[in-house]
N, C-alpha and C positions, 0 to 999 in steps of 0.2 A: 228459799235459799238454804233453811238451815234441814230440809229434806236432800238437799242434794248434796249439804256434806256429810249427812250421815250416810248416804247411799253409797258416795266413794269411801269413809272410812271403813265399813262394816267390810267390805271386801279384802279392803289393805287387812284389815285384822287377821282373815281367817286364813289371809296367804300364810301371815306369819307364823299364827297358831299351827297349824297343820303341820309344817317340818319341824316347828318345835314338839310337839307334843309326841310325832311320831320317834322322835330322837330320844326322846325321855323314856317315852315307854319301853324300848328298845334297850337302854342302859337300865331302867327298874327292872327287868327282865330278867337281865344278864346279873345283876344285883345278887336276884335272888337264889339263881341256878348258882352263885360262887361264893356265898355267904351261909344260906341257908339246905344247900343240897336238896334242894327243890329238882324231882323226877325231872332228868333230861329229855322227856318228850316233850314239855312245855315250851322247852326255849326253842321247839321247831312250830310247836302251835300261838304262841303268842307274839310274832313278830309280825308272820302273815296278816294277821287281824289287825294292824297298824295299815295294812293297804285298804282299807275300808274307810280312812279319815281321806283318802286319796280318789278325788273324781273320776272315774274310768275314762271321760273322755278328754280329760288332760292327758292320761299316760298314750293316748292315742295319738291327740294332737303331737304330741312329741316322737314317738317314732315314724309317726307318718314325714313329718317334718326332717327329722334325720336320714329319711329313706329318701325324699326327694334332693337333698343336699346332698347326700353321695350318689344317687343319681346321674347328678348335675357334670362329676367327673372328678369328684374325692372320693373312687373307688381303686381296690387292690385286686388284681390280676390272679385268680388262683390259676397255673396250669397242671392239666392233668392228663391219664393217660386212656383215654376213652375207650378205647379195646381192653381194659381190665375193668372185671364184674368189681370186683375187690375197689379198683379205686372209684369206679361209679356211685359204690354206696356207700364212700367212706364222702364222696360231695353230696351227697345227699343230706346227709347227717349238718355236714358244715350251712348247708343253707338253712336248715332248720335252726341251729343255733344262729345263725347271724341274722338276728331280729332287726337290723336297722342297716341290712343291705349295702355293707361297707365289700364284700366280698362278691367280685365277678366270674363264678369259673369260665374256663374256657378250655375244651378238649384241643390238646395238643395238634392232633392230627389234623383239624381243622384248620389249624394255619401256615399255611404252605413256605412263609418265610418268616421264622422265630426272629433271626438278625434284626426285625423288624420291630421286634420289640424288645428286646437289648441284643447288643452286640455279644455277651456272655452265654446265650444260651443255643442250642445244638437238640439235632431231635434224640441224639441218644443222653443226653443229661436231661431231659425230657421224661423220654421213655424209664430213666431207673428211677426219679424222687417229682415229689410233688416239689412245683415252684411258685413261688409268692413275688410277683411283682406289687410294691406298693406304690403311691402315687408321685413320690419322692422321685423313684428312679430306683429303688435299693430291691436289691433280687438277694433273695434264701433259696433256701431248697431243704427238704428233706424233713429233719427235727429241727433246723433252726427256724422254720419255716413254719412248723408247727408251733414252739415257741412264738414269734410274733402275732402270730392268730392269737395265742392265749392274751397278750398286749391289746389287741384291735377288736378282739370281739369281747362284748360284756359277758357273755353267757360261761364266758369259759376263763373270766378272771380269777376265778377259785383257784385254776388252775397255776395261774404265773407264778406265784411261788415256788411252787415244788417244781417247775421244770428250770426252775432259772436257779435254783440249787447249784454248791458248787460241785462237779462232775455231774450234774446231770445231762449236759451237753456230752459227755464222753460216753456216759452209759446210753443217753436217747439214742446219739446217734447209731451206735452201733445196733440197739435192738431195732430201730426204724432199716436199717441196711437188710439185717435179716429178714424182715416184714414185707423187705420192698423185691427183694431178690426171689422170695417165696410166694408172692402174692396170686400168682394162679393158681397156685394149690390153695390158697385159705378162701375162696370164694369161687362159687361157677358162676360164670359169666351165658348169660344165653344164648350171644350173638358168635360164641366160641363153643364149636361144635365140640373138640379138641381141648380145649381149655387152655391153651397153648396161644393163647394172643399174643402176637409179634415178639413171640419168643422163636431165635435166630433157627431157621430149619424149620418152622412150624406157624407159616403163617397164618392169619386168622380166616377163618371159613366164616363170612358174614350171612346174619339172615336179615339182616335191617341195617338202619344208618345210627351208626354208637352214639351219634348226638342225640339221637330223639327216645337213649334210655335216660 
């Protein structure tokens, strides 16, 4: 009997110990980088080493677990423009950050009727900004679209600050406008001979199918 309360307590402990201590260490850290002027590379190398009080296959269990939960169909719609190189590997980039598969791209062209997936969207608002359907129903586009990413993915929480600034939305958008209206020049696409992917007068000369870059 009194084996098998120590065998449940010992565990309850080290649940608890573990986020505490890593929390501690964390602010003794921070302590001493704003107290004592302790060389700023420490406070990038002594946080990391607090992941070491942390079972690897807990952090596992938990993203796997969040990957099958938005699986399930708690995921956000990214549409994109799959004839542009420029916006291929700008999703590429975002699936690598979205460690817990909350974000579905989906190449625009691929869906023969958008109305189908809100009544708000059209293939040329499409073809100019990247759009973010979330699970809600709520459609962005463009930088505000980018903003909500910084909201929904962890990887790029650093970021929600500084774009949620005030006039950040007036400055995003407009350098995202430029970015977006320019973007066959800032990337060659290889399935665009031309570079000119369904840009008006110049359509795309395919050498394969844009889903399968």
């Amino acid at each position: 009997m009194a084996g098998q309360t120590g065998g449940g307590i010992v565990p309850r402990l080290r649940a608890i110990a573990r986020p505490c201590g890593i929390t501690l260490g964390i602010a003794f850290q921070v302590m001493l980088w704003v107290t004592l002027h302790v060389p700023t590379i420490f406070l990038f190398l002594f946080p990391p080493m607090m992941l070491l009080f942390i079972a690897p296959e807990r952090i596992v269990e938990r993203i796997e677990a969040r990957q099958q939960r938005h699986a399930a169909g708690d995921r956000g719609l990214l549409l994109y423009d799959g004839n542009c190189g420029f916006c291929l590997e700008s999703v590429k980039r975002v699936r690598v950050l979205d460690v817990f598969g909350w974000v579905d791209p989906l190449n625009f062209h691929l869906q023969p009727d958008l109305t189908r997936l809100s009544p708000a969207l059209t293939p040329q608002r499409a073809r100019s900004e990247i759009i973010l359907i979330e699970p809600n129903g709520r459609v962005s586009g463009g930088f505000e679209a980018f903003q909500r990413l910084t909201r929904r993915l962890p990887s790029l929480w650093v970021l929600a600050p500084l774009v949620h600034l005030p006039g950040a939305g007036w400055i995003g958008g407009r350098v995202y406008r430029w970015v977006a209206e320019h973007r066959y020049l800032l990337h060659r696409n290889p399935i665009c001979v031309s570079n000119q992917c369904a840009v008006e007068g110049h359509p795309p000369e395919k050498e394969g199918d844009p889903s399968q870059n």
